[in-house]
C-alpha positions, 0 to 999 in steps of 0.5 A: 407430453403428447403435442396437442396444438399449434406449435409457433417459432417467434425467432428474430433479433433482440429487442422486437418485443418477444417476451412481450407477445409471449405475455399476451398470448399466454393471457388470452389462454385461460392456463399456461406456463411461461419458461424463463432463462433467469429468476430476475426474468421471471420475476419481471414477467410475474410482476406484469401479469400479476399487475395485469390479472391480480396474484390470486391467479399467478404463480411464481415457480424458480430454484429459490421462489415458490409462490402458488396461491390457491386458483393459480391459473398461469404458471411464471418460472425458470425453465428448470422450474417449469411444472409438468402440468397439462396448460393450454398454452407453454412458451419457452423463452432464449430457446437458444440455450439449447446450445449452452454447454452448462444448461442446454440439456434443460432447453432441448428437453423442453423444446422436444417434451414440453408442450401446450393442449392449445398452443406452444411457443418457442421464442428466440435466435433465428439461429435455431430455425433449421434445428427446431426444423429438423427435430420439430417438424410441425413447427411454425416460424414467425420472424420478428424485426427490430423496430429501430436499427442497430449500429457500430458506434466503434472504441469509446472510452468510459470517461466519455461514455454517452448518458444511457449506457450500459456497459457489459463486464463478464466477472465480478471484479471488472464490473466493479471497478468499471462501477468505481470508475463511472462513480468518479467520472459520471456521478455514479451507476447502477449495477445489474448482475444475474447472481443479485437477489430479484429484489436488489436488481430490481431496485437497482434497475429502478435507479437507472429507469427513474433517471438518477444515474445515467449509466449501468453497469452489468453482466452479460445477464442483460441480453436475456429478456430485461427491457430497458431504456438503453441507447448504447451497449460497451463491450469491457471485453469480448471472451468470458469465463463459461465456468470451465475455461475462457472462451471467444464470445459468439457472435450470436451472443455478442448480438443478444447483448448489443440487442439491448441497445434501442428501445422500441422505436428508438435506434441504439447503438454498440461499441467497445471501452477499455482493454477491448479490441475494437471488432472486425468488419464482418463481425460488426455487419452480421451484428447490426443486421442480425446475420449470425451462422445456424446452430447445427448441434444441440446440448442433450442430456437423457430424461429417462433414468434408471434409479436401480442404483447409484452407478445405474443412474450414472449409467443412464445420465451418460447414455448417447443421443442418438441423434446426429443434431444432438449431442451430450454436453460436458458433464453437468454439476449435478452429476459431478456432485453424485459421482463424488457421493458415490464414493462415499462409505456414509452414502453406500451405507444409506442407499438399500433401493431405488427410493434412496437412490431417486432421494440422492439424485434430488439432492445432488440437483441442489445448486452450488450457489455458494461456490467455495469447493466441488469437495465442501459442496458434496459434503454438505449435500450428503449431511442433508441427505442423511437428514432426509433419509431419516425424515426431515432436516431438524429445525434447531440445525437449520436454524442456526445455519440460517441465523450464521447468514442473517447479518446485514453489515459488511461490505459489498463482498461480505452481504454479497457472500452471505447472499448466496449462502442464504440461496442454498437455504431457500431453495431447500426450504422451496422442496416439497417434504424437506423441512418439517414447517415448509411455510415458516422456512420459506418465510424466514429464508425469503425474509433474510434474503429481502434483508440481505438484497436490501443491505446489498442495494444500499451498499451498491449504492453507497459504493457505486452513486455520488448522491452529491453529484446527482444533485449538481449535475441537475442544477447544473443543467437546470443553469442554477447558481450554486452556493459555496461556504468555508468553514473554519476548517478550510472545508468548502462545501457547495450547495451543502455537498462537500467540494473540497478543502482549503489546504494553506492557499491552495484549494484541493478538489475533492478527488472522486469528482469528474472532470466537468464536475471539478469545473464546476465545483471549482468555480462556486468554490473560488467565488466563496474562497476570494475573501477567505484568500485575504483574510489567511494572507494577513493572518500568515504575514502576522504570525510569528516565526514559532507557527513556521518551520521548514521541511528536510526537503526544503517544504515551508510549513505554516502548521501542517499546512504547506505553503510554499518550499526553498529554491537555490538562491545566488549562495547556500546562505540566500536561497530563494522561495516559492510559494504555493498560491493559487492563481485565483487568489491574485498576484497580490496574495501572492507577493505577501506570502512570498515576502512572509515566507522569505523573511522566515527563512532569512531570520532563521538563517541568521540566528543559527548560522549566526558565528559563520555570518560574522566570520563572512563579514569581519573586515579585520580578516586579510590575506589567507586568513579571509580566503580561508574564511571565505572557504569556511563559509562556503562548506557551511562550516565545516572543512575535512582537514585532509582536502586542505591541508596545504592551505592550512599549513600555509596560514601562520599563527596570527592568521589561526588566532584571527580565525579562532577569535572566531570559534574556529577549531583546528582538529587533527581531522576537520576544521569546524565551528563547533556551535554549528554542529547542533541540530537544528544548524546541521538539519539546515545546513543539508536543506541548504547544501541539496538546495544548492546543488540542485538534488531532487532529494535531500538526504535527513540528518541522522538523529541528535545524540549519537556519537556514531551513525552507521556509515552507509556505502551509498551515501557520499562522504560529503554528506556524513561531512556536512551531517557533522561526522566522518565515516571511519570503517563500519561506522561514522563518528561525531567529528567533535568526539573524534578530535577528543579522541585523537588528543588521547590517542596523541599519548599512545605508543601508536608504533610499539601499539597500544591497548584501548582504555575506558576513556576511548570507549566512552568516548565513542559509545561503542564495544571494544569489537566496534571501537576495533572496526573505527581504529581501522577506519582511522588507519590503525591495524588492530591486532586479535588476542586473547588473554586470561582475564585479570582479577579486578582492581580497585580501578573505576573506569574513568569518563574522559570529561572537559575537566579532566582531559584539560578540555575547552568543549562544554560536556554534552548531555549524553557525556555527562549521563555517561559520566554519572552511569560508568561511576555508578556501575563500578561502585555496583561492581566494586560492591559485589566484588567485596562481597563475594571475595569476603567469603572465599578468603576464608574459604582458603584460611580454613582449607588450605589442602584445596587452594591448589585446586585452581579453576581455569582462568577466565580468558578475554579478547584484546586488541592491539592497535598500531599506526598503520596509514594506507599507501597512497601510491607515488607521491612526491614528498614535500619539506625538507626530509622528505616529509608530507603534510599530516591532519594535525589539530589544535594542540594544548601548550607542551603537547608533543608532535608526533612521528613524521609520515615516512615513519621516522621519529623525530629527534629525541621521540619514541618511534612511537609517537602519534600524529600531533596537532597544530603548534606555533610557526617556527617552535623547534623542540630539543630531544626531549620534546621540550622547547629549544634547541636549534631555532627554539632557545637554550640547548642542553648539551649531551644526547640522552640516554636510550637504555630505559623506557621514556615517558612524555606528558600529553599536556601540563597536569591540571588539578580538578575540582575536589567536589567534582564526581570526575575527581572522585573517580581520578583519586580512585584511579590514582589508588591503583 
């Protein structure tokens, strides 16, 4: 357009009332068109001058909004909008822009063609003063001054961030957690963001404006033109992401923004929170007295293009300025979407002339609003381009595209997402001759965008307000008392906004409260909490020890709720308590639950450490008896046999009987009391023992029923011990179980070795290849063959049981299931065997000649086991012969002893013979293993004989209940 009148510069600082002046000026003019950098912006500005002259005469003109009546007389739109209509007035807003990277080339153009019969306005930096100069002579400049002043109010951080900020993010995520954290801090935020539907920021700027939050939180969209009543600009950080790479703010974008500070008459103030560095001295004057270096050079893209063909037309956007104050920007969206069209064979195929190519290139300025892929963004264009070329977008296909994005659930990512997505659609539905009904489209997409802003403003504001705190920050400084109930539940609620809970006797916050609010919240809650204190106290010091319980960490439990926990007393068996009671409550509640709690545990104790608190307290016991006991209680009931044995080689046999009077077993590998290895004494005895050691965590009891437990190298040895099992190889097992299986292995040729029988494998539970890797833990070698497998005998697989291996132990459930299975199993076997051998002796009757044809023998692995103790380095013996003292363990009457240590058999035993247990004081046994000799009775002359094999009885042979399902299998044992 040819410049026809005044040409006008209104440069200066942010927050002079530019905009403002622009608004009246163009409204003295009876036409004009007005450029704004943001569709939020112009959408503000058409709001004043429709309020001003009515909509009949105002148009609103962006990428996604087109609003045109019938006698539009002022033209409102985004720069790139802007008509290219003759108007007596045009004014140019952020003229500035002109040296963006991205849009730049918009600006310059409209700063060099755009122009108004009667007057012309370019508002902005004073930045641009020698560049309008330079390529706008006629140019006139008006400099505009703050009305306040602009000062550094340094680093700050957000908790103690003034009412009536504004603090500035640059991505989507910061200002998100920036909103979460004021939300709990301050009560709540609004957020303003430029990718927001104008429906949604202006509603959330309304939250901000009308005084229900104090704080907002926004993108550096709020340097360009929205006026609002802010007294102090944050800075979050001082680089942003340009949409290419992550760049330095420049000084005279960080002044724009910190421009926003003050308004009118009042001053304002910047700074910086969070991760940002605090600013240098220079820079912070050149921001307060608006001190920014000249733009030199501006963005230029060339407006006069060649639409012969698709590479004419690139040809042409690449062309030079030709000019030394103007130079190309990087390479737009638009021109990088048609770069990639062009490669496509659909697009070559379609394009036959100038009109196709002018249509693509229409089609490639649609914006990438939804911003998934350059790739998807390109495929979706060419999908309409061919729709055009054709005649218009079909309906159905545009409907259920739009249909697709109208849903108004989700979360603030989701609505936000689709919000976008719908943008897309708007601004097709906005072009002229796309779409078949252009004013049922715009309707419908202008309807699902209102409805997706609406769902986004509520979501923002569920999100990021605390409707709650608004109301109690007001009463607060109104100076009003605020009322506190608790219900039933223990939920305190002040002036009918949740306050927290009442867990036990302490009062939880609600933690999304600020500091101050706490305070505040605490204070009404504990008025409404000191009656409810008394009345839990006396419900608690009257509820029955079935309510109570304790925690593997040693927590008190009254319920679910937590009470209290176990402190380290003067002994493993007195621990103390501490309760966990608020202060507010009182000392006397306090000392009631404390007093409660201890009794409790106290009780609990006694009940189930019951044998081993008669053992502490029997007088009767003296002498090594009583130290012994006293060791016993000490270990909590439970003593590994090889860390004692000289002090139990030392007690005699009134002092063993003395201590087994007390259910005290002596066991080849730990002396125990067996009643303290259930479950609910060993979960304690761990509480216990870490109490008094002083753990910060106490290790669990392996779960009850199992006979063997992984054994975990990090896990010391004392532990498995007081947990009631020893690690043996890979595995620990049940130190009960484990004495039941040393009495079997008592009777095993341990020297010449031995194989396992189904009375070990029952025992412990376990595989023949796992019972190989416990023999070893045991100090047996366990020998690998493989042998061809034996037919099946009529032989069950026999469950050692109580009554059958002579046993005083009561079977435990997992030992009778076993029982009851192994009997069932074999009968099974026994069954399908019978039947199948039925049909091959006949086979062999019939068909003699084939009975040599032998199938290979179906082999199977073994194991040898041998007693195989670790060196343990040079030891001086002790006793007589050079003996050393070995775990021996309660041995029924006629049991034989086993080898010595060095290896050596005893008078008249196999070299075989296994470690014993205990027998009385001074018995000697002849060669035969029977009682005399020496010191022990009546000897028989003469040394027997060594030529043939010799046999020995484990223990007297006891008859079993005939009735006994255990019998059954031992008479069908004793068929074989």
């Amino acid at each position: 357009m040819t410049t026809r009148g005044r040409i006008t510069a209104i440069l200066g600082p942010t927050n002079t009332g530019k905009t403002h002046y622009a608004i009246q000026r163009m409204l003295n003019h009876r036409s004009g068109v007005i450029g704004l950098p943001l569709r939020l912006l112009a959408r503000e500005v058409y709001d004043r001058i429709v309020a001003a002259r009515g909509p009949s005469v105002v148009a609103l003109v962006t990428g996604e909004e087109r609003i045109v009546p019938d006698r539009v007389q002022y033209w409102v739109a985004t720069t790139e909008a802007m008509p290219d209509i003759a108007t007596d007035f045009v004014a140019i807003d952020e003229i500035q822009l002109c040296a963006d990277p991205g849009r730049g080339h918009v600006f310059t153009d409209r700063l060099l063609h755009m122009r108004g019969t009667v007057e012309t306005l370019f508002l902005g930096s004073s930045t641009m003063r020698p560049t309008i100069a330079a390529l706008v002579p006629e140019t006139q400049f008006e400099r505009k001054e703050r009305f306040s002043t602009l000062s550094w109010a340094g680093s700050k951080k957000l908790s103690r961030m003034p009412p009536r900020s504004a603090i500035v993010g640059f991505s989507v995520d910061d200002v998100y957690a920036m909103a979460e954290l004021i939300r709990r801090q301050k009560g709540g935020c609004a957020v303003v963001m430029g990718a927001l539907s104008p429906r949604t920021r202006n509603a959330q700027v309304e939250m901000y404006q009308n005084g229900e939050v104090d704080y907002l939180v926004a993108t550096d969209a709020i340097g360009m033109g929205l006026n609002l009543d802010i007294k102090h600009v944050a800075f979050s950080a001082t680089h942003k992401f340009d949409g290419k790479r992550v760049r330095p703010l420049f000084p005279h974008e960080m002044g724009q923004i910190a421009g926003r500070a003050g308004r009118h008459t009042e001053s304002g103030t910047f700074g910086v929170t969070g991760e940002a560095e605090p600013l240098d001295e220079g820079l912070i004057d050149a921001l307060e007295n608006h001190r920014f270096a000249p733009i030199s050079r501006l963005v230029w893209r060339n407006g006069k293009l060649d639409f012969g063909s698709m590479d004419r037309l690139v040809e042409s956007l690449e062309t030079g300025p030709g000019h030394e104050l103007l130079a190309r920007g990087r390479e737009a969206d638009d021109v990088a979407t048609l770069k990639i069209l062009r490669d496509f064979p659909e697009i070559k195929d379609r394009i036959r002339g100038g009109k196709d190519v002018r249509l693509l290139w229409d089609v490639c300025r649609v914006p990438d609003f939804r911003g998934i892929s350059t790739m998807e963004h390109a495929t979706l264009l060419a999908r309409i381009f061919g729709f055009l070329q054709d005649g218009h977008i079909p309906a159905d296909w545009l409907g259920r595209a739009i249909e697709r994005i109208d849903r108004t659930a989700g979360d603030i990512d989701a609505i936000s997402k689709r919000l976008a997505y719908i943008r897309t659609w708007t601004y097709v539905a906005q072009r002229t001759g796309w779409v078949a009904d252009e004013k049922h489209w715009r309707g419908e997409t202008r309807a699902v965008e209102d409805r997706l802003s609406d769902a986004l403003h509520a979501a923002l504001t569920q999100r990021f307000v605390d409707r709650r705190t608004s109301v109690l920050l007001r009463r607060l400084k109104q100076k009003e008392s605020l009322v506190a109930e608790v219900n039933d539940k223990g939920e305190v609620t002040v002036e009918g906004e949740f306050a927290g809970r009442l867990e036990g006797f302490r009062f939880r916050p609600d933690q999304t409260a600020s500091a101050d609010e706490a305070r505040m919240l605490s204070r009404a809650s504990y008025d409404a909490l000191k009656p409810e204190f008394h009345l839990r106290a006396d419900r608690f010091y009257n509820a029955p020890d079935t309510e109570m319980d304790y925690t593997e960490q040693g927590g008190l439990m009254w319920g679910s709720q937590a009470v209290g926990k176990l402190v380290k007393g003067a002994d493993p068996l007195h621990p103390g308590v501490e309760v966990f009671v608020d202060e507010e409550a009182g000392p006397e509640i306090a000392d009631k639950v404390r007093r409660r709690a201890q009794h409790f545990i106290d009780r609990k104790i006694a009940a189930l450490y019951e044998p081993l608190l008669t053992l502490q307290k029997d007088e009767a016991l003296t002498g090594l008896a009583r130290g012994f006991a006293f060791r016993l209680v000490e270990a909590l009931g439970i003593l590994p046999r090889d860390g004692i044995a000289a002090e139990v080689k030392e007690l005699d046999q009134e002092s063993r009987g003395m201590l087994r009077k007390h259910g005290v077993r002596f066991g080849q590998f730990t002396i125990f009391l067996p009643a303290l290895l259930k479950p609910a004494p060993t979960r304690l005895r761990l509480v216990l023992w870490s109490l008094h050691e002083g753990l910060s965590e106490f290790p669990e009891s392996p779960p009850p029923g199992l006979v063997t437990i992984p054994h975990l190298p990090v896990v010391p040895d004392q532990v498995y011990a007081l947990s009631g099992y020893r690690p043996a190889g890979d595995r620990a097992i049940r130190i009960d179980m484990l004495e039941r299986l040393a009495d079997l292995l008592r009777a095993q040729d341990t020297r010449g070795g031995f194989e396992a029988n189904p009375d070990m494998l029952s025992i412990t539970g376990m595989t023949l290849e796992q019972f190989s890797g416990l023999m070893q833990g045991l100090g047996y070698s366990a020998d690998k063959g493989e042998r061809a497998k034996v037919k099946a005998t009529e032989t069950p697989a026999v469950v050692s049981t109580p009554e059958a291996d002579g046993s005083d132990a009561p079977m435990t459930e997992e030992e009778s299931v076993l029982a009851a299975e192994t009997r069932a199993k074999w009968e099974a076997e026994q069954a399908e065997k019978r039947k199948a051998d039925a049909p091959e002796a006949d086979a062999v009757d019939a068909e003699p000649e084939t009975a040599a044809e032998v199938a290979p023998p179906e082999m199977e692995v073994f194991y040898t086991f041998k007693w195989a103790p670790k060196p343990r380095g040079n030891r001086r013996p002790q006793g007589d012969r050079g003996q050393t003292e070995r775990p021996q363990g309660d041995r029924p009457q006629g049991q034989r002893r086993g080898p010595r240590r060095d290896g050596v058999p005893r008078d008249g035993q196999s070299k075989d013979a296994a470690p014993a247990g205990d027998r009385p004081q001074g018995e000697r046994r002849d060669r035969n293993g029977k009682p005399g000799g020496k010191f022990g009775g009546p000897k028989k002359g003469g040394k027997p004989s060594h030529q043939g094999p010799q046999t020995f009885s484990s223990r007297p042979e006891k008859k079993a209940d005939p009735d006994s399902p255990f019998a059954i299998l031992a008479q069908l044992k004793d068929k074989t």
